[in-house]
PDB file with SEQRES, HELIX, SHEET and CRYST1 records, atoms N, CA, C and O in Angstrom:
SEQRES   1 A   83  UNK UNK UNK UNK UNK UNK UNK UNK UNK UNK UNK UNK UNK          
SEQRES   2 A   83  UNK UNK UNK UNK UNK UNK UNK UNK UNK UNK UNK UNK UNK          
SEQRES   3 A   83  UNK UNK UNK UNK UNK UNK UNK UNK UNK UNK UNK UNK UNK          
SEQRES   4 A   83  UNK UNK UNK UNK UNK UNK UNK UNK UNK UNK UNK UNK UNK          
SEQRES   5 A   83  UNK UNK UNK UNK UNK UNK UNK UNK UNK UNK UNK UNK UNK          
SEQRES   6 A   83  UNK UNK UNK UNK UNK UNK UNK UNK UNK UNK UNK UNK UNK          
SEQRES   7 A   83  UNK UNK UNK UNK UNK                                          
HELIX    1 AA1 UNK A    4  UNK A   26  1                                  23    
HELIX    2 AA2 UNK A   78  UNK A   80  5                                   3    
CRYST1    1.000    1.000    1.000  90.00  90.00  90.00 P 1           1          
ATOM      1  N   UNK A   1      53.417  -5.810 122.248  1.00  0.00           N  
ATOM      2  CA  UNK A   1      53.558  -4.666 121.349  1.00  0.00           C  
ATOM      3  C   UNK A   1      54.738  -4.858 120.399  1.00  0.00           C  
ATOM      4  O   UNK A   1      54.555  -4.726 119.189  1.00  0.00           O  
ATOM      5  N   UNK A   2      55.826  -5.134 120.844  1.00  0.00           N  
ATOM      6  CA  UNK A   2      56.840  -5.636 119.990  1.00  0.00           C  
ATOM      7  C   UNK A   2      56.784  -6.954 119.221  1.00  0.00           C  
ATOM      8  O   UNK A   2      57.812  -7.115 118.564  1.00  0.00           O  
ATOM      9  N   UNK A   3      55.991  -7.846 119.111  1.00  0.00           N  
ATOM     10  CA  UNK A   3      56.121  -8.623 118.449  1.00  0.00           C  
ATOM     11  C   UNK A   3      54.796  -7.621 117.183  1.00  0.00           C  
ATOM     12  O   UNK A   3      54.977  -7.471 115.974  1.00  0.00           O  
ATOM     13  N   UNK A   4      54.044  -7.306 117.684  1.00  0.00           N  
ATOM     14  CA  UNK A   4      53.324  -6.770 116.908  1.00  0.00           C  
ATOM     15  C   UNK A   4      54.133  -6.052 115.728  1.00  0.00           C  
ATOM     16  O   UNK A   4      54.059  -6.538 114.600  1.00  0.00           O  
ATOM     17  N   UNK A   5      54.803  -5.060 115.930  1.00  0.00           N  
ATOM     18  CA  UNK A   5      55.622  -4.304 115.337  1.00  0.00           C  
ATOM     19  C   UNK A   5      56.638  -5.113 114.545  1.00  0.00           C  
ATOM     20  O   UNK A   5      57.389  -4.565 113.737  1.00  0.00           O  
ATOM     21  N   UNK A   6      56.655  -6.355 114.771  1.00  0.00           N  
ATOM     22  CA  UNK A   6      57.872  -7.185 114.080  1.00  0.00           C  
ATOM     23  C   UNK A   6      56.378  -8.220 112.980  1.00  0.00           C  
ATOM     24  O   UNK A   6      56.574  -8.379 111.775  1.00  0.00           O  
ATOM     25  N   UNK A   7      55.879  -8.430 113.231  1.00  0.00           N  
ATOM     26  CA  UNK A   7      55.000  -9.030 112.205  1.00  0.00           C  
ATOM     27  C   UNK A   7      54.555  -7.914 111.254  1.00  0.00           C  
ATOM     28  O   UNK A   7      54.163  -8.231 110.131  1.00  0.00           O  
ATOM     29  N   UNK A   8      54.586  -6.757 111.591  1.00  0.00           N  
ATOM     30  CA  UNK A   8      53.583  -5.637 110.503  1.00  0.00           C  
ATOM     31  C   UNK A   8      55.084  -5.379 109.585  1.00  0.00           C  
ATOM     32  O   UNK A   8      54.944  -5.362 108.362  1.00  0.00           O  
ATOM     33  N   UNK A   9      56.663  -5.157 110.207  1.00  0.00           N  
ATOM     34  CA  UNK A   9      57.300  -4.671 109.970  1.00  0.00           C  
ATOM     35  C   UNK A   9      57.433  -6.380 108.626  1.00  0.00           C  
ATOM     36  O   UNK A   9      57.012  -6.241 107.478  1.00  0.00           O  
ATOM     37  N   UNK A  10      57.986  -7.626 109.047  1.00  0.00           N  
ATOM     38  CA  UNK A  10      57.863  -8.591 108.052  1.00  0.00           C  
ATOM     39  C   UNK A  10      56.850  -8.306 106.872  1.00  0.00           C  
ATOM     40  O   UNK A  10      57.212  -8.020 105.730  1.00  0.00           O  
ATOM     41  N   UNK A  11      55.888  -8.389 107.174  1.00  0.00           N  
ATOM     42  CA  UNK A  11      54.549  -8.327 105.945  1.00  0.00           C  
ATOM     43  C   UNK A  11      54.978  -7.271 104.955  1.00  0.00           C  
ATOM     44  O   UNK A  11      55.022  -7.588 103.767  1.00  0.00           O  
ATOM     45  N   UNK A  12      55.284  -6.104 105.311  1.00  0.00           N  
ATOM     46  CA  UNK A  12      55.768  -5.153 104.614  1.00  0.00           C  
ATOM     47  C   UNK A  12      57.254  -5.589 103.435  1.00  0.00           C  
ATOM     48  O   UNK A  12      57.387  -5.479 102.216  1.00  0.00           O  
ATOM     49  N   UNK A  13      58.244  -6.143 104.628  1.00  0.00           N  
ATOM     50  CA  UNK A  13      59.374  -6.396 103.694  1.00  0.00           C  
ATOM     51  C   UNK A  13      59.013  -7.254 102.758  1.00  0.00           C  
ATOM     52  O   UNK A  13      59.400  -6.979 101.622  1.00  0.00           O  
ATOM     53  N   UNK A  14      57.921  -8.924 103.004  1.00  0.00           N  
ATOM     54  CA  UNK A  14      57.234  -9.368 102.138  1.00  0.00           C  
ATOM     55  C   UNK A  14      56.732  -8.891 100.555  1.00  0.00           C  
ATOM     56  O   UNK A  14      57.130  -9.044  99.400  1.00  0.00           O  
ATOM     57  N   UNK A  15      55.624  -8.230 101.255  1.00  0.00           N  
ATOM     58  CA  UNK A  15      55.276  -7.344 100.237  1.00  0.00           C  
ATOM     59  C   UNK A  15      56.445  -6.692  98.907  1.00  0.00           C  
ATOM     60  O   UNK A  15      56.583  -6.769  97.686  1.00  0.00           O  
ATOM     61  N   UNK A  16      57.015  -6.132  99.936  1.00  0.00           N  
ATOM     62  CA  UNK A  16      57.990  -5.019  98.846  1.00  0.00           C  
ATOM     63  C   UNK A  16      58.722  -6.381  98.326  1.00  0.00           C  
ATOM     64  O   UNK A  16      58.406  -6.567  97.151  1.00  0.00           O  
ATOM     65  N   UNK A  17      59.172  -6.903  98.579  1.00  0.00           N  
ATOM     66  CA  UNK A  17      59.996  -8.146  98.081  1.00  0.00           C  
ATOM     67  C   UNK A  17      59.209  -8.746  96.969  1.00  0.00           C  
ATOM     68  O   UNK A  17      59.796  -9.143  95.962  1.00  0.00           O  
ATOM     69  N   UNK A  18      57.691  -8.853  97.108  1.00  0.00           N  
ATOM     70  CA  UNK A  18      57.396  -9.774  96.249  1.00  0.00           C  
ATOM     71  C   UNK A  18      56.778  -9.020  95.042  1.00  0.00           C  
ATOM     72  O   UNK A  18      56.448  -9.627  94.024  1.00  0.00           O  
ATOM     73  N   UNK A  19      56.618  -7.563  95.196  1.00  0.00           N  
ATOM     74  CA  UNK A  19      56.586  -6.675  94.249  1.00  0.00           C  
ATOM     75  C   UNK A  19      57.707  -6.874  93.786  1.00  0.00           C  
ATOM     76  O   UNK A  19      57.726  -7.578  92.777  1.00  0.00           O  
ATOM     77  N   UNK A  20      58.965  -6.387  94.281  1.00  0.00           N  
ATOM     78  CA  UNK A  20      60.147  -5.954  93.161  1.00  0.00           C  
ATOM     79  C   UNK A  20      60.701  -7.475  92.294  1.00  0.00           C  
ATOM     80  O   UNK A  20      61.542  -7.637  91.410  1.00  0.00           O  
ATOM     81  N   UNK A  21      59.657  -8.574  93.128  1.00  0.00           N  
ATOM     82  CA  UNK A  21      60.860  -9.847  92.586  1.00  0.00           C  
ATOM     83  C   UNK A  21      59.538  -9.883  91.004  1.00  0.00           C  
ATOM     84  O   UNK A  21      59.904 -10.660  90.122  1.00  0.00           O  
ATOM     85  N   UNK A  22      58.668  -9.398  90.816  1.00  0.00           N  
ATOM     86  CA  UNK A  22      57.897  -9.572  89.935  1.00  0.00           C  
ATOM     87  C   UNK A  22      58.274  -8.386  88.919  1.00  0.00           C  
ATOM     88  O   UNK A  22      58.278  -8.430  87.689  1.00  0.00           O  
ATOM     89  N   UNK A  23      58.654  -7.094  89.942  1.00  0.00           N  
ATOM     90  CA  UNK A  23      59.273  -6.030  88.508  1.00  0.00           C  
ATOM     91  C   UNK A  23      60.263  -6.899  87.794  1.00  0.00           C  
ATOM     92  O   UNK A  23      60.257  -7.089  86.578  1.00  0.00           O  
ATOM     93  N   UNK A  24      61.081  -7.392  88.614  1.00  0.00           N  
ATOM     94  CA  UNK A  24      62.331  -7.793  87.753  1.00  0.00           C  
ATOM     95  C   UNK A  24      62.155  -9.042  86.974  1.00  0.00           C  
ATOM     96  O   UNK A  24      62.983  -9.245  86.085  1.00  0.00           O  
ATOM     97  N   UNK A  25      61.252  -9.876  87.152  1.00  0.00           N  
ATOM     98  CA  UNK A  25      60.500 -10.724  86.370  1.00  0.00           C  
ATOM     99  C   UNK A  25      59.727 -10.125  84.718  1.00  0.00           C  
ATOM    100  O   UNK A  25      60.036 -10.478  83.580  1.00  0.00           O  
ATOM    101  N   UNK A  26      59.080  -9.519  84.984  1.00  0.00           N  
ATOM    102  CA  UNK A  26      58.331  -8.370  83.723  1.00  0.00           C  
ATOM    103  C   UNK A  26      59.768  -7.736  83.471  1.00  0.00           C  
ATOM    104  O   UNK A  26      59.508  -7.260  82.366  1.00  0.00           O  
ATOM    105  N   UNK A  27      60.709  -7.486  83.626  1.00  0.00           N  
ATOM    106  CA  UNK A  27      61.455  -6.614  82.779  1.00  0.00           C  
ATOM    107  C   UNK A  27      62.407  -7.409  81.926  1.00  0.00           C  
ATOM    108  O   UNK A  27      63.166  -7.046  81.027  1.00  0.00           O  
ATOM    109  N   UNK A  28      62.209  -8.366  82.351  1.00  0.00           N  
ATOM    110  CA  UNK A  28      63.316  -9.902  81.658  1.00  0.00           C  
ATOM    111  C   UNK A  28      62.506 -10.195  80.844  1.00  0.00           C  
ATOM    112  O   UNK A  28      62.914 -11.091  80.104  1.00  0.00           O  
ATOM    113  N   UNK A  29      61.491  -9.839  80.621  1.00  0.00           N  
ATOM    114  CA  UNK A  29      60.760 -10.009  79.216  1.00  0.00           C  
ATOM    115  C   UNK A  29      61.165  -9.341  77.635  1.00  0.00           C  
ATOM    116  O   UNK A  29      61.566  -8.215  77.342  1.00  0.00           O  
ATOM    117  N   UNK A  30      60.898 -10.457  76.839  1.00  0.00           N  
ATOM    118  CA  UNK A  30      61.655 -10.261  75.585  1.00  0.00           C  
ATOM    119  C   UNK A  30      61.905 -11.493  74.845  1.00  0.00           C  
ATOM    120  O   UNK A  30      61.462 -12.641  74.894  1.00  0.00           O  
ATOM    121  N   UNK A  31      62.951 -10.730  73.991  1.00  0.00           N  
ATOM    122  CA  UNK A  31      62.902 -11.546  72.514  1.00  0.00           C  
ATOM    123  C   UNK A  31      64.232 -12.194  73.310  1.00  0.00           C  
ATOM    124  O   UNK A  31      65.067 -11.408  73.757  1.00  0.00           O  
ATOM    125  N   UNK A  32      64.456 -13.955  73.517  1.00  0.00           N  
ATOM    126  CA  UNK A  32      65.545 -14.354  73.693  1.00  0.00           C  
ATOM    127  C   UNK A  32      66.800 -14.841  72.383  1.00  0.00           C  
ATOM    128  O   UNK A  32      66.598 -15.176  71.216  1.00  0.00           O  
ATOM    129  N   UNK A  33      67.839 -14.732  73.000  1.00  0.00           N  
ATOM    130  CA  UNK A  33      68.946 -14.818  71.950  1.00  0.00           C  
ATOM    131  C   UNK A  33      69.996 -13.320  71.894  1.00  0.00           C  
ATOM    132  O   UNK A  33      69.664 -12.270  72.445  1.00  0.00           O  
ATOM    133  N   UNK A  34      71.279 -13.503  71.122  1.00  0.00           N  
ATOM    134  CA  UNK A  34      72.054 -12.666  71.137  1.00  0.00           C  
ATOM    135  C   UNK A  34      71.450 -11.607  69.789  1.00  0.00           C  
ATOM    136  O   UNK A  34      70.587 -11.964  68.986  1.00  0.00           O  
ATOM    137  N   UNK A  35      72.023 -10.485  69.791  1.00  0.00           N  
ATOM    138  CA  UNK A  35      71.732  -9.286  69.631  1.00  0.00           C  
ATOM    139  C   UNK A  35      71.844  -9.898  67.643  1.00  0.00           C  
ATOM    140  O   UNK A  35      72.544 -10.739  67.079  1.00  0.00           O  
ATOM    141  N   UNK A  36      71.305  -9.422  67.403  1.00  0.00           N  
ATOM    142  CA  UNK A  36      71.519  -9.296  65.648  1.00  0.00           C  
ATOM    143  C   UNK A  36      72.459  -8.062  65.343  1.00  0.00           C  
ATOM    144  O   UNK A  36      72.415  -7.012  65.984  1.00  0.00           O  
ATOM    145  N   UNK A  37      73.237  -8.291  64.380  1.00  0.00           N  
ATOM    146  CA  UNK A  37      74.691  -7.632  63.646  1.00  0.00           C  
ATOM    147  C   UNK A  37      73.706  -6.493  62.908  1.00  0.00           C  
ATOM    148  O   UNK A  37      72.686  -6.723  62.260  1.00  0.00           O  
ATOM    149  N   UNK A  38      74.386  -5.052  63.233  1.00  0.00           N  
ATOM    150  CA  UNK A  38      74.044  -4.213  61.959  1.00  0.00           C  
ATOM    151  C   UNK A  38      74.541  -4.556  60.802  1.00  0.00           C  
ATOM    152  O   UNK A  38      75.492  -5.211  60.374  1.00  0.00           O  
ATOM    153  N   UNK A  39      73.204  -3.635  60.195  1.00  0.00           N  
ATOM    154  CA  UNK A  39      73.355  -3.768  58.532  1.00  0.00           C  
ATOM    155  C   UNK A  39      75.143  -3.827  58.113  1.00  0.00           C  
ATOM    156  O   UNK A  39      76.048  -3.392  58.824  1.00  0.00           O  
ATOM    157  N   UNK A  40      75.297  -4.529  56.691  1.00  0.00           N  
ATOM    158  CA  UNK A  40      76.487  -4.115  55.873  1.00  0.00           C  
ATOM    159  C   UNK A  40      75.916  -2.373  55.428  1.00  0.00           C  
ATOM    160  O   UNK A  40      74.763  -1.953  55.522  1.00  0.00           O  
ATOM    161  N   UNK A  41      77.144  -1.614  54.941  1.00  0.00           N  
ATOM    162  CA  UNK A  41      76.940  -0.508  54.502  1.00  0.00           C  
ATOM    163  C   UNK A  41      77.443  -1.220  52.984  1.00  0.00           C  
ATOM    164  O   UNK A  41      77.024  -0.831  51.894  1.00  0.00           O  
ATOM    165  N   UNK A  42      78.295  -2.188  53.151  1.00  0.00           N  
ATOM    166  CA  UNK A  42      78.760  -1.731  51.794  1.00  0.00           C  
ATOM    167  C   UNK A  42      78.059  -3.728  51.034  1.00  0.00           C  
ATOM    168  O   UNK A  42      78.742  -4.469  50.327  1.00  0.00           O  
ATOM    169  N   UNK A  43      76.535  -4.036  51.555  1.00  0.00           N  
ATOM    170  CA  UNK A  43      76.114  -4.857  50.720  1.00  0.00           C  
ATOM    171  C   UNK A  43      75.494  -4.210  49.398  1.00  0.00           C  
ATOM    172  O   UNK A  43      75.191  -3.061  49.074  1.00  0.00           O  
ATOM    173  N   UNK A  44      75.444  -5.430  48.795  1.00  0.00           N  
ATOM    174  CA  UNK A  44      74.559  -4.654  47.030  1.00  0.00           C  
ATOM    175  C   UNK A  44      73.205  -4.831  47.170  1.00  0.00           C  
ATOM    176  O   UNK A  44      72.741  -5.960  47.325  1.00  0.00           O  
ATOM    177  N   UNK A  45      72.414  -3.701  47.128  1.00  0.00           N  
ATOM    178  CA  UNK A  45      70.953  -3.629  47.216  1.00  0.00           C  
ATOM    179  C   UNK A  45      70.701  -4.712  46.807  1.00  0.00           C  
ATOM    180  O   UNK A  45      71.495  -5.456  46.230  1.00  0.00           O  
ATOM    181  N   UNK A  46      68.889  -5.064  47.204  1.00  0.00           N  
ATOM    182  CA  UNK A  46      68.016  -6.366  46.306  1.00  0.00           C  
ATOM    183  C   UNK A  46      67.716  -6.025  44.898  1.00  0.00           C  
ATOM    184  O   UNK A  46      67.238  -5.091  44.253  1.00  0.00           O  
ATOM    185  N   UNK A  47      68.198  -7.172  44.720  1.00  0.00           N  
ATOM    186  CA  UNK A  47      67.793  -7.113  42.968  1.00  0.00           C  
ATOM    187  C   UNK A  47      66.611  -7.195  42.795  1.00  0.00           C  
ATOM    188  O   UNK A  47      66.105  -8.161  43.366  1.00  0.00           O  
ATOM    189  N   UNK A  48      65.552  -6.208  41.903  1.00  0.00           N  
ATOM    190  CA  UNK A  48      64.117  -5.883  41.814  1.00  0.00           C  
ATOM    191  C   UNK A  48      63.384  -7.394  40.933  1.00  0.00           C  
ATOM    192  O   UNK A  48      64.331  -8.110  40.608  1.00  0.00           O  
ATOM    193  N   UNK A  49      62.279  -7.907  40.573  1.00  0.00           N  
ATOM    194  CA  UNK A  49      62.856  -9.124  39.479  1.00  0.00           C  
ATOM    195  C   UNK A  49      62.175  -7.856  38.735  1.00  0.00           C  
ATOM    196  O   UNK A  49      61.742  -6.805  39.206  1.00  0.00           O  
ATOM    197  N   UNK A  50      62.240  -8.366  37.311  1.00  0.00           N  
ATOM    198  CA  UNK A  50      62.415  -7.733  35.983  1.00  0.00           C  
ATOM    199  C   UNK A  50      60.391  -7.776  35.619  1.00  0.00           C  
ATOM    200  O   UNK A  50      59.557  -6.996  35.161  1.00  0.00           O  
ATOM    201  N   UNK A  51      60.416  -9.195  36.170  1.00  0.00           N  
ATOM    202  CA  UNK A  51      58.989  -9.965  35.380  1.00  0.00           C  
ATOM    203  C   UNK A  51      58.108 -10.032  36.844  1.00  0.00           C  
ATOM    204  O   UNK A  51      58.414 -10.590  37.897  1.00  0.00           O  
ATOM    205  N   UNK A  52      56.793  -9.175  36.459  1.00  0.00           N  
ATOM    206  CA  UNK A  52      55.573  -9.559  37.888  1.00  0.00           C  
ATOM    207  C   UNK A  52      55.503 -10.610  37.764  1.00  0.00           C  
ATOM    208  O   UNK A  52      55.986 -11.252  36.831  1.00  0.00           O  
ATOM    209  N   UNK A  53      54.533 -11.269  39.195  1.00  0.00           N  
ATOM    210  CA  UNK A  53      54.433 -12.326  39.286  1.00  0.00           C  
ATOM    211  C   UNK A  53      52.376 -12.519  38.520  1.00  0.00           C  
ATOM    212  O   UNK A  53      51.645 -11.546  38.707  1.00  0.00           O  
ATOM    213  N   UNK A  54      52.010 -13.291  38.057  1.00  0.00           N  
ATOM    214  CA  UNK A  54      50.601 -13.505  37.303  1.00  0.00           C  
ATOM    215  C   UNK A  54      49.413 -12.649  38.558  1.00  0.00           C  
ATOM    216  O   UNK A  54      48.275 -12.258  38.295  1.00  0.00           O  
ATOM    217  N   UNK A  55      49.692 -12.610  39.085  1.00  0.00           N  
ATOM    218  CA  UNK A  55      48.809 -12.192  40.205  1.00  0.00           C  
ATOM    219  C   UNK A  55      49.089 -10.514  40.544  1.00  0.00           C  
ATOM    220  O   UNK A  55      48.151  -9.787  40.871  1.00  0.00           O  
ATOM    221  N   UNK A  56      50.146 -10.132  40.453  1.00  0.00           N  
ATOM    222  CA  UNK A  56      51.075  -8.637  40.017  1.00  0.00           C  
ATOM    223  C   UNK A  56      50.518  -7.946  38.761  1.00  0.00           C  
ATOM    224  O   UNK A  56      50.665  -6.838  38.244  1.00  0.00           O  
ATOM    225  N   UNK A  57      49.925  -8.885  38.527  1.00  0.00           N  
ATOM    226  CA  UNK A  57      50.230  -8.037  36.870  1.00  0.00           C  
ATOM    227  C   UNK A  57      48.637  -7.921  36.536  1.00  0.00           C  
ATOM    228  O   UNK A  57      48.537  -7.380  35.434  1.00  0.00           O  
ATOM    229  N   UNK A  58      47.460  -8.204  37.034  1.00  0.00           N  
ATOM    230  CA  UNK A  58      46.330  -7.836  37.226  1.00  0.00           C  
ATOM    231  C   UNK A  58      45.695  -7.808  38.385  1.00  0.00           C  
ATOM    232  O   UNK A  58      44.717  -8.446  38.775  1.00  0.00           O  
ATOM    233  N   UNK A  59      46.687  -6.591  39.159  1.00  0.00           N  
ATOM    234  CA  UNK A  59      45.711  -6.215  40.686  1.00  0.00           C  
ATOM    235  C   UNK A  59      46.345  -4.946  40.181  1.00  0.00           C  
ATOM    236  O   UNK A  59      47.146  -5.241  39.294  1.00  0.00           O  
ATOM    237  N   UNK A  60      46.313  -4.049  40.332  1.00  0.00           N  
ATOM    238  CA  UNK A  60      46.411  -2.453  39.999  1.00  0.00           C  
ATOM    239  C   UNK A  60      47.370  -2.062  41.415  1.00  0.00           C  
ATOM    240  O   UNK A  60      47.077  -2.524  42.518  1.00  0.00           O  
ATOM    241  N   UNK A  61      48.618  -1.089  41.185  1.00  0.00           N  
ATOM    242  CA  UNK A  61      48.993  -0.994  42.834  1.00  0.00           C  
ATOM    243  C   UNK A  61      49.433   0.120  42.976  1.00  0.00           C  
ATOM    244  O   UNK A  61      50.442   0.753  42.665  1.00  0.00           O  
ATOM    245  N   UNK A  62      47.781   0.385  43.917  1.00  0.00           N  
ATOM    246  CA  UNK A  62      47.243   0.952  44.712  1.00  0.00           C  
ATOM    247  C   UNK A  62      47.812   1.877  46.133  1.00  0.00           C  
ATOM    248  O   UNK A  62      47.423   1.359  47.180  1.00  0.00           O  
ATOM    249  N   UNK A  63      48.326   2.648  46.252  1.00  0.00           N  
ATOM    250  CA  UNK A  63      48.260   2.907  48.058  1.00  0.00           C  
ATOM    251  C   UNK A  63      47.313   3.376  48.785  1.00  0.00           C  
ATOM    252  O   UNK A  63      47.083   4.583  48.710  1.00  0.00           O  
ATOM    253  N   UNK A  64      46.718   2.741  49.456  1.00  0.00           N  
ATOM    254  CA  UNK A  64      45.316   3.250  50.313  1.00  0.00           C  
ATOM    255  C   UNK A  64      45.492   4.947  50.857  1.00  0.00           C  
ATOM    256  O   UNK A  64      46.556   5.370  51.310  1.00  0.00           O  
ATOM    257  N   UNK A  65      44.308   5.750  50.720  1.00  0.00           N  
ATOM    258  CA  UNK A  65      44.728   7.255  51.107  1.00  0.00           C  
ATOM    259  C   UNK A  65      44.390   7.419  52.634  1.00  0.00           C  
ATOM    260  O   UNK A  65      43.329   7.131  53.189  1.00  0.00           O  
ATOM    261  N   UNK A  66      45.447   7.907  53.145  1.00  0.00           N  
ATOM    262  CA  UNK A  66      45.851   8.247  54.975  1.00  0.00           C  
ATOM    263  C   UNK A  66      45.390   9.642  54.799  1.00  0.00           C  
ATOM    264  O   UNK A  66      45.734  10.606  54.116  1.00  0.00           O  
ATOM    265  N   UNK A  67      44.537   9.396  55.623  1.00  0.00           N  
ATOM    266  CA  UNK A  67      43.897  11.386  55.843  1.00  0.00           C  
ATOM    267  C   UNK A  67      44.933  11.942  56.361  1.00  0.00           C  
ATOM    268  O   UNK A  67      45.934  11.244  56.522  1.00  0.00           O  
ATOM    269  N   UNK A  68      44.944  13.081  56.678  1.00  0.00           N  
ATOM    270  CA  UNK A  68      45.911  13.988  57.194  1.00  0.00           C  
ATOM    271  C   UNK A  68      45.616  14.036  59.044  1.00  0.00           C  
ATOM    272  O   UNK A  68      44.596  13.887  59.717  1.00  0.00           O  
ATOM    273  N   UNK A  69      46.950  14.299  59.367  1.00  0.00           N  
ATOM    274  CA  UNK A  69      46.934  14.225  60.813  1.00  0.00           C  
ATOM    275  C   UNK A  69      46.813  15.701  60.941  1.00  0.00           C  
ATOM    276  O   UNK A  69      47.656  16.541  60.629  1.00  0.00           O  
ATOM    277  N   UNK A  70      45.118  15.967  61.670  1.00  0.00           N  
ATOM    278  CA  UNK A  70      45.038  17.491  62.176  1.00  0.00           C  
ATOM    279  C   UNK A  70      44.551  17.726  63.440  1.00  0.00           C  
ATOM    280  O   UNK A  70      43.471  17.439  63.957  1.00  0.00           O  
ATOM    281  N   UNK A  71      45.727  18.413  63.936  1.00  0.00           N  
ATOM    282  CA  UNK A  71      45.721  18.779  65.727  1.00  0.00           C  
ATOM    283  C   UNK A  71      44.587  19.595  66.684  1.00  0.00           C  
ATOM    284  O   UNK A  71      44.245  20.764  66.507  1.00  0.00           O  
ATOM    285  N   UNK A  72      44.232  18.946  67.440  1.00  0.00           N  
ATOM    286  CA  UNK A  72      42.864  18.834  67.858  1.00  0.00           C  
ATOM    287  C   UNK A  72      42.949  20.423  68.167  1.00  0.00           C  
ATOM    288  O   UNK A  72      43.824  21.268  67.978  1.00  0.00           O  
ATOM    289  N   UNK A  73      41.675  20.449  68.716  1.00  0.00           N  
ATOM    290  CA  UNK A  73      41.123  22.121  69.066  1.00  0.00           C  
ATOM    291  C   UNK A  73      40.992  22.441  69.979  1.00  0.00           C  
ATOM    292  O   UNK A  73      40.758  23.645  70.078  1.00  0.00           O  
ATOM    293  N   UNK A  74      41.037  21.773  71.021  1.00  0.00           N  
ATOM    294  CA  UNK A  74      41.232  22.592  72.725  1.00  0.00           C  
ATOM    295  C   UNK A  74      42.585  21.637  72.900  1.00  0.00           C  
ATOM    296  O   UNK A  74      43.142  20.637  72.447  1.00  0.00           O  
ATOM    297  N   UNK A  75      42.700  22.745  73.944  1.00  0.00           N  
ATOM    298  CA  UNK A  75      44.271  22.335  74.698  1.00  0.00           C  
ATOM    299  C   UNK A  75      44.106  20.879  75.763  1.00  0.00           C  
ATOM    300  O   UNK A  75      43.091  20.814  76.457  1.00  0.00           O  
ATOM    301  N   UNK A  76      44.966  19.945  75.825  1.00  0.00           N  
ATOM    302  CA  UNK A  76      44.876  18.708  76.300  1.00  0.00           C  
ATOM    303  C   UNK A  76      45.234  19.018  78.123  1.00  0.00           C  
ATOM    304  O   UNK A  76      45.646  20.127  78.463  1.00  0.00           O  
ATOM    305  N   UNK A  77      45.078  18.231  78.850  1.00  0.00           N  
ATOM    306  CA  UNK A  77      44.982  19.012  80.135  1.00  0.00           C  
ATOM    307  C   UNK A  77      46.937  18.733  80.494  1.00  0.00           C  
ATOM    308  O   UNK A  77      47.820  19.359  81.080  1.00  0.00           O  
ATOM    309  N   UNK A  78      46.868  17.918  80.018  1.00  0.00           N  
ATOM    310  CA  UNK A  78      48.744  17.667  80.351  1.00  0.00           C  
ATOM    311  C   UNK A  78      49.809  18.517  79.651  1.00  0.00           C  
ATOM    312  O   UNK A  78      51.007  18.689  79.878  1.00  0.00           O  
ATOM    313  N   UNK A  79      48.910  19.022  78.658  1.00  0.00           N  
ATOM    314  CA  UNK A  79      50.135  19.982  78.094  1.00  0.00           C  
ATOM    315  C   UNK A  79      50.781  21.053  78.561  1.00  0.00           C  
ATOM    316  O   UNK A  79      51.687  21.465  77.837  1.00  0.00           O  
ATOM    317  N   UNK A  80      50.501  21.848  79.950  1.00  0.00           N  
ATOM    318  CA  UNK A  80      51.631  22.462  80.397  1.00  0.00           C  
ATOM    319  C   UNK A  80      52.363  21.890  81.149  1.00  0.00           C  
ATOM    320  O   UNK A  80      52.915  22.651  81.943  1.00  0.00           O  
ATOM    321  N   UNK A  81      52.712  20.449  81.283  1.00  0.00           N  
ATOM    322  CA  UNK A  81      54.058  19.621  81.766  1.00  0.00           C  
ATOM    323  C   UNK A  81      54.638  19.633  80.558  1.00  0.00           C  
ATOM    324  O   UNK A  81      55.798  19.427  80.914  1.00  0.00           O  
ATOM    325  N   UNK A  82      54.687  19.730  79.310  1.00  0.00           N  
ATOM    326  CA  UNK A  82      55.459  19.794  78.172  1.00  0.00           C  
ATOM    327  C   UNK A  82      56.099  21.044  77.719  1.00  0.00           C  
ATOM    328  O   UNK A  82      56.944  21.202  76.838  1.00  0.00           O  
ATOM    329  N   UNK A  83      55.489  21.962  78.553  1.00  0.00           N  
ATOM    330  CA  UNK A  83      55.578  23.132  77.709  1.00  0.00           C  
ATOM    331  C   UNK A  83      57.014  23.737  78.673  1.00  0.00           C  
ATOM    332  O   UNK A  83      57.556  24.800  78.370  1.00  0.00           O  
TER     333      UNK A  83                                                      
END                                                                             
């Protein structure tokens, strides 16, 4: 009976072990390298150029039209955890 209880009790610490060694694996995920510097405040904007480029200057510009975002009509079932 006791060894029983010591093999179920291992498998378990296993387990949890080899879950958390994989959370902490997935969370080390990312962009490697040191952090990039904020902006200057006090750089001089981009200079616009003056002259399109041949390809600029006969395409028409356009912004594609974004319908409007309109909020649905029955209530979502999670919304009284927000409320």
């Amino acid at each position: 009976m006791n060894a029983l209880f010591f093999w179920v009790r291992a498998r378990r610490a296993r387990r949890l072990a080899l879950i958390g060694s994989a959370a902490l694996a997935l969370s080390a995920c990312g962009r490697i390298g040191p952090l990039e510097p904020p902006p200057n405040p006090n750089a001089p904007p981009p200079q616009a150029s003056p002259t399109p480029s041949p390809d600029q200057a006969l395409t028409p510009q356009t912004k594609p039209k974004i319908p409007p975002i309109v909020p649905p009509q029955q209530p979502f079932f999670l919304d009284p955890l927000l409320k």
